[in-house]
SERO-4910 file (N, C-alpha, C, O; in steps of 0.05 Angstrom, whole numbers):
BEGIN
 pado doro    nc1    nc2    nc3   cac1   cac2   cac3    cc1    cc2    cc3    oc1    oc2    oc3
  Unk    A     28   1060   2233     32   1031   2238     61   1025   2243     78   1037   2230
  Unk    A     70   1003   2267    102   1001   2271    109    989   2251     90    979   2239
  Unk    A    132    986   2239    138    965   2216    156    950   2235    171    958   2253
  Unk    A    149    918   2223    162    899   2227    186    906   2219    198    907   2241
  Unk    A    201    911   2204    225    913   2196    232    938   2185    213    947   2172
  Unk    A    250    953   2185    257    984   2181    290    992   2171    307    995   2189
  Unk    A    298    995   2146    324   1004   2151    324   1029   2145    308   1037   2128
  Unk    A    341   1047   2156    343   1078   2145    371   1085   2121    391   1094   2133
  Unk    A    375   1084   2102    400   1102   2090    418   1076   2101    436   1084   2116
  Unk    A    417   1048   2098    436   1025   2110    452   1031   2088    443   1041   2067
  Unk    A    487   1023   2095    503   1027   2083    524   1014   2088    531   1012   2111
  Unk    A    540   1002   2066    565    984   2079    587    984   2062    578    979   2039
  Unk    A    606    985   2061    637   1003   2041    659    976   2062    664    968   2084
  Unk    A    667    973   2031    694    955   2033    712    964   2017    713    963   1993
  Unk    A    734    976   2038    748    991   2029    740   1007   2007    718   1017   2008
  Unk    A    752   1011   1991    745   1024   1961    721   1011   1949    716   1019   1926
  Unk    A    705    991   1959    680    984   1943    654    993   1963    658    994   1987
  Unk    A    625   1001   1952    609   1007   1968    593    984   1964    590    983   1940
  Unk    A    581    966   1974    563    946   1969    542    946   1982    529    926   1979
  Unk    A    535    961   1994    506    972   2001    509   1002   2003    528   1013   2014
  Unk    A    484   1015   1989    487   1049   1991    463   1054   1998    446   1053   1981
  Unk    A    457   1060   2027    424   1082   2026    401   1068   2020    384   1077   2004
  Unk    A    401   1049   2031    385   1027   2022    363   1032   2051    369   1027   2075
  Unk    A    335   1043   2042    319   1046   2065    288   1032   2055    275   1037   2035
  Unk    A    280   1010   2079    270    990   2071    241    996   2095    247   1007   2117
  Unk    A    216    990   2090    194    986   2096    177    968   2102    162    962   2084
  Unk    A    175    959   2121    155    924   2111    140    929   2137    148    934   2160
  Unk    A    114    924   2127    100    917   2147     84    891   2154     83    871   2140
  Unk    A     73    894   2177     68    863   2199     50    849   2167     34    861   2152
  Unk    A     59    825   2165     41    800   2158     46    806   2132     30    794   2117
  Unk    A     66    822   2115     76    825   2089     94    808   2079    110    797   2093
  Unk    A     92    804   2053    103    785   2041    132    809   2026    126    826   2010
  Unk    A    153    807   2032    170    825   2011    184    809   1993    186    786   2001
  Unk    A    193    813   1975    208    808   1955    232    819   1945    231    837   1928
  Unk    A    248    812   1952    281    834   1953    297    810   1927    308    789   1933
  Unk    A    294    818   1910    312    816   1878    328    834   1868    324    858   1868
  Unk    A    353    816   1856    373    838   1845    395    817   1828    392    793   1832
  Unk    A    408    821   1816    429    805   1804    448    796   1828    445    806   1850
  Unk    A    469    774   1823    484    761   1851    504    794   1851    509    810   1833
  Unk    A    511    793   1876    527    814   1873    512    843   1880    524    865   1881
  Unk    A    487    838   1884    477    868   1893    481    879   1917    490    902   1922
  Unk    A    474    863   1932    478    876   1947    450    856   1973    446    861   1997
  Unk    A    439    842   1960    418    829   1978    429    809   2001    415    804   2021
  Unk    A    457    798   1999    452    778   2024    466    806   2043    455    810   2064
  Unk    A    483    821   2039    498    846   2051    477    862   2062    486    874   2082
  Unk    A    460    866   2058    428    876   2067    419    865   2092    415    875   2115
  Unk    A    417    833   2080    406    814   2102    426    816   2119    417    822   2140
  Unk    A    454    813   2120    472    798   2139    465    833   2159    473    830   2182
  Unk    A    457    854   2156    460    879   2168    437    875   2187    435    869   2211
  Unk    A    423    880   2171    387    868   2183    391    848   2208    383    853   2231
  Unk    A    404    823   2201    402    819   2224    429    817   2240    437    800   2255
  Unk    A    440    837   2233    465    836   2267    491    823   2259    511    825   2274
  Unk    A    491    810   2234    517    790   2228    538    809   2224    560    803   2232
  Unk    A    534    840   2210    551    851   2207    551    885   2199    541    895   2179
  Unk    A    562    897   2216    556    931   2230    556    941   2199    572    935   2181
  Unk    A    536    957   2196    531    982   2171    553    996   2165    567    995   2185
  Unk    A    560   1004   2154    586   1032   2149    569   1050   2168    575   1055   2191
  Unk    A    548   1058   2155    531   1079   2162    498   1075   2158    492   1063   2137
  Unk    A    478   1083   2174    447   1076   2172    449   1055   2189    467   1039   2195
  Unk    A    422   1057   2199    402   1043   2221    392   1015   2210    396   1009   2186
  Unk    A    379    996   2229    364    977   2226    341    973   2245    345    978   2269
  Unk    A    323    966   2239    299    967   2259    278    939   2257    264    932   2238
  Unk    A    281    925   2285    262    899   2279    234    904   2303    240    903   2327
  Unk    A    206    910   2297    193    911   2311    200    943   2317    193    949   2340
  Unk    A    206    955   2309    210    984   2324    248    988   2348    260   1007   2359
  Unk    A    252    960   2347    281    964   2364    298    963   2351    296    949   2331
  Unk    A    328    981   2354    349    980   2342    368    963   2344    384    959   2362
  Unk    A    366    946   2314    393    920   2313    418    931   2320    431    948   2309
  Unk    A    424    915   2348    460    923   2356    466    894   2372    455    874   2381
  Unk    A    491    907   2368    502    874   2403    494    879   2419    499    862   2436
  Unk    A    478    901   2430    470    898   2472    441    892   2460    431    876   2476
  Unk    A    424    898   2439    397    881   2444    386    863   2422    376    863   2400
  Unk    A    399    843   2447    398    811   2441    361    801   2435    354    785   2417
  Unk    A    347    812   2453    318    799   2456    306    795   2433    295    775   2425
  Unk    A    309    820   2422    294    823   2395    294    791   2375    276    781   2362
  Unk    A    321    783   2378    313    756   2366    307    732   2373    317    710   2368
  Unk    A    286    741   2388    274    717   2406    249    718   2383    231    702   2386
  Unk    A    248    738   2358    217    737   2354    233    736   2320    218    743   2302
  Unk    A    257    728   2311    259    721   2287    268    697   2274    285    685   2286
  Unk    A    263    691   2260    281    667   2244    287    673   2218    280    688   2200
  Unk    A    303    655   2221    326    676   2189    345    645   2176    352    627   2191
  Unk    A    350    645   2147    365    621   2143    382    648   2119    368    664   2105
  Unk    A    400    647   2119    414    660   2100    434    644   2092    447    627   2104
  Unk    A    437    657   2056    449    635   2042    449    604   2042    429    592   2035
  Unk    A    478    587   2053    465    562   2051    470    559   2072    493    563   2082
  Unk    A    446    548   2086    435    526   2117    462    509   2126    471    488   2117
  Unk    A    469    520   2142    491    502   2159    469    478   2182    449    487   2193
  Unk    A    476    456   2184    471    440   2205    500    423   2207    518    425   2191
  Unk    A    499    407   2230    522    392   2242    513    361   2220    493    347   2223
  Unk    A    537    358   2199    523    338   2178    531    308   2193    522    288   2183
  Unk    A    549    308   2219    549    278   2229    521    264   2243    516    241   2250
  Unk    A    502    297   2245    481    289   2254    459    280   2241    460    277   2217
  Unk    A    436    274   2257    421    266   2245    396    292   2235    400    313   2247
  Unk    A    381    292   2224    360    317   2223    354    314   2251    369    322   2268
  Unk    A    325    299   2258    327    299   2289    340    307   2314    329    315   2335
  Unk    A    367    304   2308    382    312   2320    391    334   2322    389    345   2344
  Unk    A    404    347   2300    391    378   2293    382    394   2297    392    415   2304
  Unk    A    356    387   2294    334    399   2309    329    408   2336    319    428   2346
  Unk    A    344    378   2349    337    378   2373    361    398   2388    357    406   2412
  Unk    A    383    406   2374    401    424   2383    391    447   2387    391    458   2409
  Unk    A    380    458   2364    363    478   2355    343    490   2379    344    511   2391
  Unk    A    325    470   2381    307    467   2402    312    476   2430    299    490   2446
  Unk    A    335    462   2430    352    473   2468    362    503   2465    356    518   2483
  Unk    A    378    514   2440    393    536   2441    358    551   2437    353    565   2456
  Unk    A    345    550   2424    321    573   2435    303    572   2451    284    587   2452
  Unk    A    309    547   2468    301    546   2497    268    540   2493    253    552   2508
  Unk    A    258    523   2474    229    513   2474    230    490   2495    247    476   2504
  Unk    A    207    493   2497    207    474   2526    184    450   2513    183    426   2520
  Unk    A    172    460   2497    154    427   2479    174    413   2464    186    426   2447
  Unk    A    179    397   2466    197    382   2450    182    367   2426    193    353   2410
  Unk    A    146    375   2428    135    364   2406    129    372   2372    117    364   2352
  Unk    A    155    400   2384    149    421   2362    169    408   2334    168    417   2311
  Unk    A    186    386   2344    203    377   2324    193    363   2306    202    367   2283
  Unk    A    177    348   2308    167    329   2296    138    340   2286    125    324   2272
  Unk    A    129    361   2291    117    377   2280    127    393   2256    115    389   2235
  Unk    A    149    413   2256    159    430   2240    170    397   2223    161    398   2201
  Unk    A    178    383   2225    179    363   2201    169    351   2195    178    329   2189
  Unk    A    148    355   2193    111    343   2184    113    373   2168    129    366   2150
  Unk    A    110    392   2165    102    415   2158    121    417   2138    111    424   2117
  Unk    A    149    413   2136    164    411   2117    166    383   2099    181    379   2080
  Unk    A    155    370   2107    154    346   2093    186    326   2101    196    313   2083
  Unk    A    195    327   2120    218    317   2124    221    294   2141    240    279   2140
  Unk    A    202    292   2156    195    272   2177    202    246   2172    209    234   2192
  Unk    A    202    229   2145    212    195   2132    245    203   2135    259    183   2138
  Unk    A    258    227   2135    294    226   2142    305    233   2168    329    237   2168
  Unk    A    290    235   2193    287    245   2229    317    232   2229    334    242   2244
  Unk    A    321    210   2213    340    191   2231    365    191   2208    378    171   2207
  Unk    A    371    210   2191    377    213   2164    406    226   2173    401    245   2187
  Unk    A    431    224   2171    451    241   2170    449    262   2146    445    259   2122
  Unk    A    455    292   2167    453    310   2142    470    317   2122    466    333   2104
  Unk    A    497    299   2126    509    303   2101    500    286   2076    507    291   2053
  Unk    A    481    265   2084    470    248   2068    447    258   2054    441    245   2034
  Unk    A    432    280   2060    412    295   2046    422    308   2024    444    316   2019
  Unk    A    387    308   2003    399    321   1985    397    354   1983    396    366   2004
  Unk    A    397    363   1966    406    397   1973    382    408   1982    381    421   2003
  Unk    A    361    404   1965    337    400   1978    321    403   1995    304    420   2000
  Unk    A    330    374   2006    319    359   2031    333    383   2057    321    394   2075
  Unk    A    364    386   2051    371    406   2064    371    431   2066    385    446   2079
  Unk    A    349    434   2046    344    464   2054    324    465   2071    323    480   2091
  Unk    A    309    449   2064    277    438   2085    290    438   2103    300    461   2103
  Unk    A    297    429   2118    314    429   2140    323    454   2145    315    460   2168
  Unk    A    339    477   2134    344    497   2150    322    510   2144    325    532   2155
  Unk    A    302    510   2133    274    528   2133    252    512   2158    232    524   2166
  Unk    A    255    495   2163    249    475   2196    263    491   2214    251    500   2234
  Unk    A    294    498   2208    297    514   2237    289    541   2244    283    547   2267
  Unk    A    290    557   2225    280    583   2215    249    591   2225    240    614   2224
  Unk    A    233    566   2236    212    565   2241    196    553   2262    172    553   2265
  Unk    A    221    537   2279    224    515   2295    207    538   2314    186    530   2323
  Unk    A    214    562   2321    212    571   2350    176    588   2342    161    593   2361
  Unk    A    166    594   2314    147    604   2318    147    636   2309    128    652   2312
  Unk    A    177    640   2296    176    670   2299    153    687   2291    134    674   2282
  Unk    A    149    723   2292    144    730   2282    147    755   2252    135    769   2236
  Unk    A    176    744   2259    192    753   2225    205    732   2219    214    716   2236
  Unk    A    209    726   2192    216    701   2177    231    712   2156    217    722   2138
  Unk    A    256    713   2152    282    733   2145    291    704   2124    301    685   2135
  Unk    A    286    701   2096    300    685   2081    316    688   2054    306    697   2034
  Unk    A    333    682   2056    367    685   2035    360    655   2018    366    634   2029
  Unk    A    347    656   1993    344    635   1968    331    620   1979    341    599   1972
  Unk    A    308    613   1997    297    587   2003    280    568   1985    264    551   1993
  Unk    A    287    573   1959    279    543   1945    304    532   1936    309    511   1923
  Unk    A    312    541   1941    345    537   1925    349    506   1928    351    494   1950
  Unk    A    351    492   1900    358    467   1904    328    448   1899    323    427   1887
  Unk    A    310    467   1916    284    438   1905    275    443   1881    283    461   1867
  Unk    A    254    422   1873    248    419   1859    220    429   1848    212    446   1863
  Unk    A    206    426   1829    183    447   1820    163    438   1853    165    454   1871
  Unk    A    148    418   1857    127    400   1881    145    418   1894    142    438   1880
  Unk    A    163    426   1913    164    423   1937    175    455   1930    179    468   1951
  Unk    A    178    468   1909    176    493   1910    147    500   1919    146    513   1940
  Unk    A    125    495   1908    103    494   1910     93    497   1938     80    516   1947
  Unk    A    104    470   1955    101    463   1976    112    484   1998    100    485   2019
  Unk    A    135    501   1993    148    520   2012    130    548   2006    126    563   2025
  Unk    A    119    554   1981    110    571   1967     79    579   1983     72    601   1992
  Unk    A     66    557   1981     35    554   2002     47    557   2033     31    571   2045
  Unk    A     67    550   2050     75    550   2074     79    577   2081     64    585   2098
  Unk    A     93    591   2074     94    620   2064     76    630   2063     69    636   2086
  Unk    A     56    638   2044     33    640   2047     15    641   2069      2    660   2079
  Unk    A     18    615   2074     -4    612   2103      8    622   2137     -6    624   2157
  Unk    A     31    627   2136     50    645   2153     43    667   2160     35    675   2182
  Unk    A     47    681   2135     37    708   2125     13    708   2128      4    718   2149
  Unk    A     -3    700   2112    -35    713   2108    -51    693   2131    -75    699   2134
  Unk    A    -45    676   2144    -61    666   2165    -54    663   2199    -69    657   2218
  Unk    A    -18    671   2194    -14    672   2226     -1    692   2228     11    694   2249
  Unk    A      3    723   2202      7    746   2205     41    751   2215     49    769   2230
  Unk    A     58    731   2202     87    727   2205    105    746   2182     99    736   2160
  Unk    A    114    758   2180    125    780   2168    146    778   2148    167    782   2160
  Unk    A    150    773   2126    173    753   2118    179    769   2087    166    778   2068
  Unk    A    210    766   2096    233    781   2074    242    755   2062    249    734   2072
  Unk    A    239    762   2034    252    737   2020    266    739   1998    255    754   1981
  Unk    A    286    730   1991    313    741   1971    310    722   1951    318    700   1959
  Unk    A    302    723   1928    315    701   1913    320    715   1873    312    735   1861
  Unk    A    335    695   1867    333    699   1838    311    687   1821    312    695   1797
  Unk    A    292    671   1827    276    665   1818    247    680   1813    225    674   1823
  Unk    A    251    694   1801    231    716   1793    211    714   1794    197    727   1810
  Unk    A    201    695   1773    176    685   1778    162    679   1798    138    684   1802
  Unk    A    180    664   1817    173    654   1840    159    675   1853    135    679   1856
  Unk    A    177    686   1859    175    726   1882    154    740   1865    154    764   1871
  Unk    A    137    735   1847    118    745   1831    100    733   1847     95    746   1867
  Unk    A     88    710   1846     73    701   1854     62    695   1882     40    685   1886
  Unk    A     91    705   1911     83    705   1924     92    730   1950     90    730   1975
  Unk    A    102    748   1933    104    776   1945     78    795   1950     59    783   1940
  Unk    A     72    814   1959     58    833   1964     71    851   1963     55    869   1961
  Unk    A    102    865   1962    110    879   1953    146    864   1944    159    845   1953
  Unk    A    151    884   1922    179    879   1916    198    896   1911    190    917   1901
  Unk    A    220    895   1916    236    914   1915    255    906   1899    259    882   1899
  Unk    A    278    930   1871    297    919   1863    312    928   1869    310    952   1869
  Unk    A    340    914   1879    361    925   1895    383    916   1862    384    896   1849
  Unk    A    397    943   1861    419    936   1837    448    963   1850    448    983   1864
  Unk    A    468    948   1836    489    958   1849    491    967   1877    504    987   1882
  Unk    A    481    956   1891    480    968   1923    454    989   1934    450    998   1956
  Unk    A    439    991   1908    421   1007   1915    389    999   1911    383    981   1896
  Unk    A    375   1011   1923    344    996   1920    331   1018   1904    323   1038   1915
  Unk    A    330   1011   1868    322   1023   1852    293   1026   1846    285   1044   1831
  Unk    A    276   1006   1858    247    997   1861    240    992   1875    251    976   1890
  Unk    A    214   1004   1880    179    985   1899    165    979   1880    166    989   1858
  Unk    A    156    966   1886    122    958   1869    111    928   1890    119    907   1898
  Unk    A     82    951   1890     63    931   1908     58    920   1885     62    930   1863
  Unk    A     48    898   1890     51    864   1870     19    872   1859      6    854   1848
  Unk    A      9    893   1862    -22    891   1852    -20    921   1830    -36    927   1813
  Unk    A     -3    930   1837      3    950   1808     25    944   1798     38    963   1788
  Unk    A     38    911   1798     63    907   1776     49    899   1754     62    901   1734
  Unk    A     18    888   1750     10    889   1719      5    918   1712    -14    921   1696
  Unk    A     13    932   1717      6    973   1713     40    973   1694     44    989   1676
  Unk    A     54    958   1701     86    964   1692    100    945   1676    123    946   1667
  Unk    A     80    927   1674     95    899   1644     86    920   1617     70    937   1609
  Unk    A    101    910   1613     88    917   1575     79    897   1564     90    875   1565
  Unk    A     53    902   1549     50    888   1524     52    887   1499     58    908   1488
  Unk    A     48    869   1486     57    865   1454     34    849   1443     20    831   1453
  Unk    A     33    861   1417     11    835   1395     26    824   1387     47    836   1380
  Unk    A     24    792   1385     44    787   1362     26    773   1336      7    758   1341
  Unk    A     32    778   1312     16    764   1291     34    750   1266     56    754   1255
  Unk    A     13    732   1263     32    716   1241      7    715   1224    -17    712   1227
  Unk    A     34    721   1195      4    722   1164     12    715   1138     36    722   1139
  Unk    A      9    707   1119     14    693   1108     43    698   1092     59    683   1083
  Unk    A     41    736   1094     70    748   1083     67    770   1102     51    789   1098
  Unk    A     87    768   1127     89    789   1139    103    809   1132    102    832   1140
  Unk    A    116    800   1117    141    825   1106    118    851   1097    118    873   1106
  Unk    A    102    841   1079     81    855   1072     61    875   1092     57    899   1095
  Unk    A     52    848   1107     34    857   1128     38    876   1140     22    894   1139
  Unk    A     63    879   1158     80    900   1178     82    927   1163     82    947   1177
  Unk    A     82    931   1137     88    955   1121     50    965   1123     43    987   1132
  Unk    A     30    947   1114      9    953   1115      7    966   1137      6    991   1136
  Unk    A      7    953   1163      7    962   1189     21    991   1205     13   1004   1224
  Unk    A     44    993   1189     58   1014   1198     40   1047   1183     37   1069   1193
  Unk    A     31   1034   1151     19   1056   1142      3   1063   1153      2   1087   1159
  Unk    A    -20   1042   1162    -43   1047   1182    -41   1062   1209    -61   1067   1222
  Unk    A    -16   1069   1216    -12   1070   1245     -4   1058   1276      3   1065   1299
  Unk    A    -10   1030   1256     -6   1014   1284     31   1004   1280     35    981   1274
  Unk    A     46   1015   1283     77   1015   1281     87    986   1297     86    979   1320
  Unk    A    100    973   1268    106    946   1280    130    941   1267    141    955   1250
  Unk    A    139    919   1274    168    904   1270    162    877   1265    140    866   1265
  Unk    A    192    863   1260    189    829   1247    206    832   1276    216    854   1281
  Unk    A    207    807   1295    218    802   1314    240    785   1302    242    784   1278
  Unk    A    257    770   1318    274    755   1311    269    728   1296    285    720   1279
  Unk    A    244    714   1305    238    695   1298    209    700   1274    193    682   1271
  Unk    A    208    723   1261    207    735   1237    177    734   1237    164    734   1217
  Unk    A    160    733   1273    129    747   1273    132    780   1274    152    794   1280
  Unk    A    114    785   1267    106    817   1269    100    816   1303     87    798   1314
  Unk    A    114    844   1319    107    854   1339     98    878   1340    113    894   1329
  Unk    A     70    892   1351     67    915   1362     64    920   1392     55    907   1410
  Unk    A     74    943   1391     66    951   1428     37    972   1422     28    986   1440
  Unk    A     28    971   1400      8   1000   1402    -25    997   1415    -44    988   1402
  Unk    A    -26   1006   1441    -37   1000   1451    -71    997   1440    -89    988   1455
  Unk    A    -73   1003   1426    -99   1010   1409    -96    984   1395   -119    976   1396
  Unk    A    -82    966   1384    -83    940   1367    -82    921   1391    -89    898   1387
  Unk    A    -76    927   1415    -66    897   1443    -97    905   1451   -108    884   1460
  Unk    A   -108    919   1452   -131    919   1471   -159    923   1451   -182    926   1459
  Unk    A   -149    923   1423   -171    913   1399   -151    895   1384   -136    906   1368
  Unk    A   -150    872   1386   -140    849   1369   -152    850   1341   -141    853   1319
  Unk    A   -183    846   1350   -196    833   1329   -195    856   1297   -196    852   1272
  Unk    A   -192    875   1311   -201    906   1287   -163    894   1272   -160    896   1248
  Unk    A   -147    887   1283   -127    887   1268   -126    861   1253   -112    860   1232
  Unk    A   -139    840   1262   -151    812   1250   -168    827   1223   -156    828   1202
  Unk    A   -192    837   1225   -204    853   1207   -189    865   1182   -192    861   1158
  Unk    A   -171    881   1196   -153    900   1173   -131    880   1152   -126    884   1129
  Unk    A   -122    860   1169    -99    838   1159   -125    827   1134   -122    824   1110
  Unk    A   -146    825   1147   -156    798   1127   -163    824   1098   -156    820   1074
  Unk    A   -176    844   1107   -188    869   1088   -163    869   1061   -167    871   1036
  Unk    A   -141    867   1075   -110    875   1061   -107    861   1043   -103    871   1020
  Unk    A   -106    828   1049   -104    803   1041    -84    796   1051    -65    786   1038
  Unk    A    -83    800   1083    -56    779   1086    -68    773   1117    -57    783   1137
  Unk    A    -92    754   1119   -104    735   1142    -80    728   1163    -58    715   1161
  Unk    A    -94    742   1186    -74    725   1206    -77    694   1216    -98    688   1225
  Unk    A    -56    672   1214    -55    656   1222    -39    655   1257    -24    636   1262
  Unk    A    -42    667   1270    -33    680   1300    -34    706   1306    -22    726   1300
  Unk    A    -56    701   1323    -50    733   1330    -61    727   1369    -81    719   1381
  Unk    A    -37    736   1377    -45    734   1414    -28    761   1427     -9    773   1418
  Unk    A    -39    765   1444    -31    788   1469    -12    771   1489    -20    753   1503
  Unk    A     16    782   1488     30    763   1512     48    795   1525     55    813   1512
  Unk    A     50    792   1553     47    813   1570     78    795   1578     83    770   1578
  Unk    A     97    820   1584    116    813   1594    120    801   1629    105    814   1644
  Unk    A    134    781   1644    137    767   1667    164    801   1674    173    820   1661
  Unk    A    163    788   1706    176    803   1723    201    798   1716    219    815   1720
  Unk    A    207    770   1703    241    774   1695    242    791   1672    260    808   1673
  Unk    A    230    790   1656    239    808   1638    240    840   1642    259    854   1634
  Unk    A    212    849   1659    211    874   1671    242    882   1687    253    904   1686
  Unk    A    253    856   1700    271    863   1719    287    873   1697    291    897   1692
  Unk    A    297    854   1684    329    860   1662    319    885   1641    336    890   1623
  Unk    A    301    898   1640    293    924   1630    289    945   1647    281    966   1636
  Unk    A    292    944   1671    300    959   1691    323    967   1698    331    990   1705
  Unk    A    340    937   1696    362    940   1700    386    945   1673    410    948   1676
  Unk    A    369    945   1644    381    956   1624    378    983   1627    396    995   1617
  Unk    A    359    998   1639    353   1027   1634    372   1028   1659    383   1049   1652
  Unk    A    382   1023   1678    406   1039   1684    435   1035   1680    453   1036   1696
  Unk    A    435   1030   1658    471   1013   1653    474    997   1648    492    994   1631
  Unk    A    459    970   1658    468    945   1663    465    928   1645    443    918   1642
  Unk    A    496    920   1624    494    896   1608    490    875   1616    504    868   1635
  Unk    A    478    863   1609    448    831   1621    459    812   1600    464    824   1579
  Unk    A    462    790   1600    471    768   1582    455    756   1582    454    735   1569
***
């Protein structure tokens, strides 16, 4: 299969610092990716290579099967990309904007404007100066241009950045229907973990310059951990019962009993059973499975990295 997007061993060194190392990337047509890492990894230095803003030390880039350089220009006739934060001309108006937009990629419908701001929800500010938007509103707007022409790669650096929970939502389903209904190919960077959980098909973690992880998004519940947690009437007690029994537990910080033993998370009730047998009845007892942020910062504790 060609991949939409391809890097080999990408690499980029400033002076004495390396900020991208060997970073070789995969994506194929109508994939959702997910590229996370702490600020400072190395993710917008990725993107700015990817697409052409700025030459590798060393390693390839590949869009559609062609090699990103200055003599071939065509290739981004078929991308849109907003990295970091969305520049527009703020004396203008959005409309106006747009309509710049519009001429420099040479669409010849001019009905596509007022379209892509129906689709972003932007359409009540057409006549809006963009310095007068809010952060927001202006990101909608550079995710309107990013999309203005139709591409079929969709290259994005933080795009909720700034909105709000609704219109996260709202960019979140757009995405989506890109991907899984008009087969648009789309790299997306953000810190919001959760987010990139819910709408990746694969993810990658990029730390110190390097891409330490894959995981297709349908075997990242194969890699959370879980935990019991129980509350009883004297855990101090309880936890010692428990440990004699086998099932090896701890007081957490906020002074419930935790186990990871997988034999108590996937039989609750037999440890409900044994608490009450003991005399110390659980008043809580639930299975809570760790999120991708926490997986991330335990990934990124197991190689070095002090996390605050």
């Amino acid at each position: 299969m060609l991949q939409a997007i391809q890097t080999n061993r990408l690499s980029k060194s400033y002076k004495d610092f390396q900020a991208v190392k060997d970073v070789s990337l995969s994506i194929n047509k109508g994939e959702i990716y997910g590229f996370i890492g702490l600020n400072g990894a190395g993710k917008t230095t990725t993107i700015r290579m990817l697409l052409g803003m700025i030459r590798p030390t060393y390693g390839t880039c590949y869009i559609n099967g062609e090699k990103v350089n200055h003599k071939n220009r065509s290739i981004w006739g078929k991308v849109g990309y907003m990295v970091e934060t969305p520049y527009s001309y703020p004396e203008l108006s959005v409309e106006e904007n747009l309509e710049i937009y519009r001429r420099l990629r040479l669409i010849s419908n001019p009905q596509v404007i007022s379209q892509v701001m129906n689709q972003l929800n932007i359409a009540q500010f057409s006549q809006k100066k963009v310095k007068d938007l809010s952060l927001g509103n202006a990101q909608r707007l550079g995710i309107a241009k990013a999309i203005l022409h139709l591409p079929e790669i969709l290259i994005l650096d933080e795009p909720v950045n700034g909105l709000d929970p609704a219109g996260i939502v709202e960019i979140r389903e757009l995405l989506r229907d890109l991907a899984f209904n008009k087969g648009v190919t789309i790299l997306i960077s953000s810190h919001l973990l959760s987010e990139v959980a819910k709408i990746a098909t694969k993810i990658g973690i990029i730390h110190e310059g390097q891409l330490i992880q894959e995981i297709e998004s349908n075997e990242l519940n194969k890699l959370l951990n879980q935990r019991l947690i129980i509350d009883s009437v004297d855990n101090k007690s309880a936890v010692s019962k428990l440990s004699i029994a086998g099932y090896t537990s701890l007081l957490n910080k906020n002074g419930l009993i935790e186990t990871y033993n997988k034999k108590a998370i996937q039989h609750p009730e037999e440890i409900s059973r044994f608490l009450v047998y003991k005399g110390f009845p659980p008043t809580k007892l639930v299975v809570e499975e760790e999120d991708l942020e926490s997986y991330f910062l335990r990934i990124i504790r197991g190689k070095g990295e002090v996390v605050q």
